[in-house]
Every structure is written in C-alpha cells, then in structure tokens.
N, C-alpha and C positions, 0 to 999 in steps of 0.2 A: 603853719599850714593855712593857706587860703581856701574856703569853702567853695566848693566848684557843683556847676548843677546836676553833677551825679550822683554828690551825695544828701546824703538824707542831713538834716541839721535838727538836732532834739535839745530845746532847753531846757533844763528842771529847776527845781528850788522846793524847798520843803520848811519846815518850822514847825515852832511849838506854843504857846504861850497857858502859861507859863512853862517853861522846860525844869522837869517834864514834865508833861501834861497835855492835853489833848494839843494833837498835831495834825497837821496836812500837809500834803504832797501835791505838787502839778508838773507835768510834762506837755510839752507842743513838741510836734513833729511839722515839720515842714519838708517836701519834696515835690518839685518840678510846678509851682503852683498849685501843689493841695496842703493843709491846713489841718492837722486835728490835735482839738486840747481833750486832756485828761488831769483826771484831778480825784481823789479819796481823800480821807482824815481815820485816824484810830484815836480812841479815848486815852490811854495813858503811854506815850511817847514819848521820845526823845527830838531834840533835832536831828544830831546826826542819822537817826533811824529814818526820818520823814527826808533826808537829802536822798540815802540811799534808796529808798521806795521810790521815789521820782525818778532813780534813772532805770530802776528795773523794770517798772512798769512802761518806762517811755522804750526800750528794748523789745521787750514783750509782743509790743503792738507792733513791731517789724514783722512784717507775714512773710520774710526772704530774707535769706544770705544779702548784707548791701552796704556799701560804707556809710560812716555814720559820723558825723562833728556832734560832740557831746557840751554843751556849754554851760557852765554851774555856776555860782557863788559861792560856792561850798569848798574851801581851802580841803578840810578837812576830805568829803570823796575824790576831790581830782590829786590831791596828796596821796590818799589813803591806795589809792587803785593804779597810779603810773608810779609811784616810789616806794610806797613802805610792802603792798601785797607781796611782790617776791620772797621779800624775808619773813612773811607770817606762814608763807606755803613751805619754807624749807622748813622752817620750824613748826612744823605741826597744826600751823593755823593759832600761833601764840606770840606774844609779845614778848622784850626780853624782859617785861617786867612783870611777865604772867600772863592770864587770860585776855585774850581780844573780845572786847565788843562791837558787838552787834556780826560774831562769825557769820551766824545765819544769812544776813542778809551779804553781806562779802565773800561768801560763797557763792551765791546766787547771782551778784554781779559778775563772779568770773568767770561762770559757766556761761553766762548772757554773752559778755566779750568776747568769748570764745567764736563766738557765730560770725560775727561780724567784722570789721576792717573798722575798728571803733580811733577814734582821738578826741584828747578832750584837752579841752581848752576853758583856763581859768576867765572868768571877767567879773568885776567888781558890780557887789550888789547896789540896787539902788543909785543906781549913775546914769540911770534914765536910757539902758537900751530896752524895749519898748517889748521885747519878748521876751527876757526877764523879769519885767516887771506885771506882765500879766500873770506869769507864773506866778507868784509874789502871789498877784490879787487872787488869782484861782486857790491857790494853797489857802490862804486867811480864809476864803470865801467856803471852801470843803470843811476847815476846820469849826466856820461860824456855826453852820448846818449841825454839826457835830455836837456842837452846846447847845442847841436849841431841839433835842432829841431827849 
C-alpha cells in the first residue's frame, strides 16, 4: 500500500537494554505537514512490551476516526497483530502453547485498531530511514532519562 496524503503515517520502535530491563518507547506521527514525537520509558520491561506501547500510545494521540500506515521494526508486533491476533481471540486470548504475553497490552492494541482504518507495514531496523531511526534515538533517549532517576 502506498502512503497517500490522507493518511496519518505513525512510526514506532521501542527497546530495552538490557531485556528486560528498563525500556523506552517512541512514536512520530506525521499528517499533512504537522509532526509530533512522543516518547516514555518504564523501569522493569521487556522489548516486546516497549514495541507494543509505541504503537498504542502513537494511536492514542489520534483525536479522530482516520487512516493510519503503521511502520515498525518489530517483526514480533506487525506479526503479532495482522497474523497470529485472530487465533489468540478465538481462543481466548491464549496461545496453543498456553498463556500469551503481554495480553494487556494486545488487547489494548485491538481495541485502538478498531477506531481506525490502520495498516501496517514492516521495515528493517536501522537501514537508515530517518524516522525510524529517530524513534530509535527518542526510545534510547526516554530510557537514558529513566536511569538517571
């Protein structure tokens, strides 16, 4: 799908260091020439938890029903939310090999998608597209703050 100037384009990224261990999260939205970064950290995290806060937060700050290109690094949420969610929600919100982690927050992403006309689009981190990578810096940058507290 090519990203057209109707829709909103939100890129996230999240991490840990060490995982797990104190993590951050960043989302940039972008539409029609306006611009806004966000970015938190929590003390004892995961990655995968700091991807999924990145895109729920970048959601969040939609103030309207609107389409949305979702762009991650995260195999793990653009997998987790356009292939494996169907079969966690027939089944109860479980895997076939027991408990899903991190439900809370994959619940929360799917009621977010629900609002919106969302797609998401995988791209390879660190390959030098330029709002990925600020996410990247935001996320390290929320998490620095986070250890210096």
């Amino acid at each position: 799908m090519k990203p057209s100037a109707d829709r909103v384009i939100l890129y996230t990224d999240g991490g840990c260091d060490p995982n797990p261990g104190a993590g951050g999260w960043a989302a940039i939205l972008t539409y029609k020439g306006h611009y806004k970064e966000l970015s938190g950290a929590e003390h004892k995290t995961t990655n995968n938890r700091m991807e999924l806060l990145a895109a729920i937060k970048g959601l969040e700050a939609l103030k309207q029903r609107c389409a949305v290109t979702i762009y991650t690094d995260s195999e793990y949420l653009k997998n987790g939310i356009t292939a494996w969610l169907p079969g966690w929600k027939r089944h109860g919100w479980k895997r076939r090999g027991g408990a899903l982690k991190n439900v809370d927050l994959w619940q929360q992403l799917d009621a977010l998608t629900q609002e919106h006309d969302v797609h998401w689009q995988w791209i390879p981190g660190h390959a030098g597209n330029l709002l990925n990578e600020r996410c990247d810096a935001l996320a390290q940058e929320a998490r620095a703050k986070l250890d210096k507290k």
